[in-house]
N, C-alpha and C positions, 0 to 999 in steps of 0.2 A: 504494500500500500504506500502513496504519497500524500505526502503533506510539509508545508511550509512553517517552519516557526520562527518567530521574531527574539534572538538574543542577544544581548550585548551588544544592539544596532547595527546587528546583520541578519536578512532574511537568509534561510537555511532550510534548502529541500532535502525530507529526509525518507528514503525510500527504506521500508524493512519490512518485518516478514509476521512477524506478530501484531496482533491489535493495542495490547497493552501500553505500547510507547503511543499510540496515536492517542489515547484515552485520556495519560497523564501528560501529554502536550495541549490538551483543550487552550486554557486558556492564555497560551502563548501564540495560536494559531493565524495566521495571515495570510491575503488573497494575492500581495507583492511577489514581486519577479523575483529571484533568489539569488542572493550574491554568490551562492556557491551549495556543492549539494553533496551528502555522503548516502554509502547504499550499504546495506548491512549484509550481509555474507554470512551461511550457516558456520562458515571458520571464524568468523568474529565470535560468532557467541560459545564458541568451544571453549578460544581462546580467552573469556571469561570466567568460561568453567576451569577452568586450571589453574587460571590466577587468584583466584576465590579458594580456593579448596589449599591451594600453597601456603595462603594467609592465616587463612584458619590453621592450617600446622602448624605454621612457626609459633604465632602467636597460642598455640597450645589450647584451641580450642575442639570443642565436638563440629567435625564435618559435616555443613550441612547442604545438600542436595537442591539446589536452586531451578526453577522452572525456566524452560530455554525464554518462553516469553520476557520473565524476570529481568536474567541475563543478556537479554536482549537492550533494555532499557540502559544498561550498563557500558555496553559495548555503544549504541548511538551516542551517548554523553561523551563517551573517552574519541570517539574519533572528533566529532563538535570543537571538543574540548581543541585537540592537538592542531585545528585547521586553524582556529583562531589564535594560538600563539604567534602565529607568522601576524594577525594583525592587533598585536599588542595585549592581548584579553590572555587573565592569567584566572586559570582556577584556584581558588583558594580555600583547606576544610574549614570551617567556621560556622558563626551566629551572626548575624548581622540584625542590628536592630537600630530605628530611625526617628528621630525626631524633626518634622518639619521638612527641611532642605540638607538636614546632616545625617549621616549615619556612622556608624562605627561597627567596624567585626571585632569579635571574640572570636581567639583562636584558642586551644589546649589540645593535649592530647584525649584522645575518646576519654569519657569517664570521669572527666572532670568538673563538668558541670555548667559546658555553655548555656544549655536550653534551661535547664533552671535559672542561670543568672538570668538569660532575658525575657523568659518568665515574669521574673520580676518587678524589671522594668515594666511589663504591658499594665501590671498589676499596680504598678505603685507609679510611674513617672506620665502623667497628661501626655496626648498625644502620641505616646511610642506607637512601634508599628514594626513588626518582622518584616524584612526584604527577604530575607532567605536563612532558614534554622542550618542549614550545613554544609551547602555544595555551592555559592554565588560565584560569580565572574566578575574580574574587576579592569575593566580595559584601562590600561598603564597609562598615564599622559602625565601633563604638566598637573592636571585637576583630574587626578583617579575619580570615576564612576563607579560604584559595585550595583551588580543587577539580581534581579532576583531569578530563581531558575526554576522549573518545574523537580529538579534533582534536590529535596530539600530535608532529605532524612525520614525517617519513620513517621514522625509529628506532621511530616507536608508541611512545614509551615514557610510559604514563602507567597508574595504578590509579585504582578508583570508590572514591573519599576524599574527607574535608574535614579540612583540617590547618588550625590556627590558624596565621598570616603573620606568624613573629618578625621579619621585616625584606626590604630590597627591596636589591640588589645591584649595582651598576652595574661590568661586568666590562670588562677592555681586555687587553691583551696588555701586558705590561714582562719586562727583564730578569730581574728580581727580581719578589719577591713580598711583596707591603704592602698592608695594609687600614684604612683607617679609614672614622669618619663622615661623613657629607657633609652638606650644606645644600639645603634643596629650590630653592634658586636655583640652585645649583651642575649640578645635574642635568633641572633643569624642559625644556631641549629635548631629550634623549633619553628623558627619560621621556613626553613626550607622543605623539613619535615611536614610541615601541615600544607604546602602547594604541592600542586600535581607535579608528577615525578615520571616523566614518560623513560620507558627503558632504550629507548630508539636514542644515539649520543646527540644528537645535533638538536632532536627538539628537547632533549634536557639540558644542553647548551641555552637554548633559548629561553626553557623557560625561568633558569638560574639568574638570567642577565634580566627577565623581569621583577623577579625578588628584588635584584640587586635595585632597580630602576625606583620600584613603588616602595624601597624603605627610605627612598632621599626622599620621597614626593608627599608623603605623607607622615602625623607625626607616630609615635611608637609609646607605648604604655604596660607600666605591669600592673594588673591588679590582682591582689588578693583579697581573697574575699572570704567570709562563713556559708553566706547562702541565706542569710538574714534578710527579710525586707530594708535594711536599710545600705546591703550593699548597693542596691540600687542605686538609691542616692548622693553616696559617695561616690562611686562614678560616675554618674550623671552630671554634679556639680561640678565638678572634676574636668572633667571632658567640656562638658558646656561651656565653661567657663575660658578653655583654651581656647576654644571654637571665636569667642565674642572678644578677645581681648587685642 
């Protein structure tokens, strides 16, 4: 089946074989001519299948048997993903959560507790708004954009938006709750860690040199936090406050 979707301010024809990706494309979907177009191949979604099942090993989990459809959705994302490096658009794991005309991602490793953090925010700070709970794109420039994706984690939490990137957030657990600035040294292996990572050299050449591009472009932050309503707030103020000044 074909269809067209709109990301990261490029129309994308995407030909595949399951219904599933066209289902959770809805509302990305558009009648525009396409700037470019990927087809999915029953050896793309193999090639998911093995990648999947690797992961789970290392990481020392129970293997779990994933439906080609599924995996299908997997495989359209990482090729998407890979075509758009060449035009500056970097995937990044995260949370991203918006206020007005600004937004900012939360990044950590799984299990840390982004979606709760922005949780809290929806909860506790006016006007917030999820762009994208875990998978967005942020096309690199002079003024980073992060967009939201239909690729958004288990929660789905994501809207078809492009917010301007006030800053990049390096979240952890602490007792307390404290935020400051950080240094792109300070954070450079989590942050390359949490961007996509193609195993092909040249587009993880490229997508290295976009880490590198969007830690000068934008500013960088640690926060720790408990998970309290009022970490919200401490970031918030935090963050906002840089934003205005």
């Amino acid at each position: 089946m074909e269809f067209t979707v709109f990301l990261a301010g490029y129309n994308i024809l995407v030909r595949s074989i399951y219904p599933d990706v066209y289902d959770m494309c809805r509302d990305y979907m558009v009648s525009s001519a396409p700037d470019f177009s990927i087809t999915i191949s029953p050896s793309d979604i193999e090639y998911e299948r093995v990648v999947n099942i690797r992961e789970m090993e290392v990481e020392g989990l129970p293997v779990v048997e994933y439906s080609s459809a599924y995996l299908e959705t997997l495989a359209v994302y990482r090729k998407i993903v890979s075509v758009l490096l060449d035009k500056g658009v970097l995937l990044m794991h995260g949370a991203v959560v918006a206020v007005g005309s600004s937004a900012w991602l939360f990044t950590a490793p799984s299990g840390t507790g982004k979606t709760t953090h922005i949780n809290l925010w929806l909860e506790n700070i006016p006007g917030s708004y999820v762009v994208n709970g875990d998978k967005p794109l942020i096309s690199v420039s002079s003024t980073p954009v992060v967009y939201g994706t239909p690729w958004a984690g288990k929660e789905g939490m994501n809207r078809n938006v492009g917010v301007p990137l006030s800053g990049i957030v390096f979240l952890s657990r602490g007792l307390e709750n404290s935020i400051c600035e950080a240094t792109m040294s300070s954070v450079l292996p989590t942050f390359i860690q949490q961007c996509y990572r193609p195993r092909d050299k040249k587009l993880l050449e490229k997508s290295l040199a976009l880490v590198s591009r969007l830690g000068k472009a934008v500013p960088l932050y640690r926060l720790s936090c408990n998970m309290d309503p009022s970490a919200a707030h401490v970031a918030y103020e935090f963050l906002s406050g840089d934003v205005h000044e």
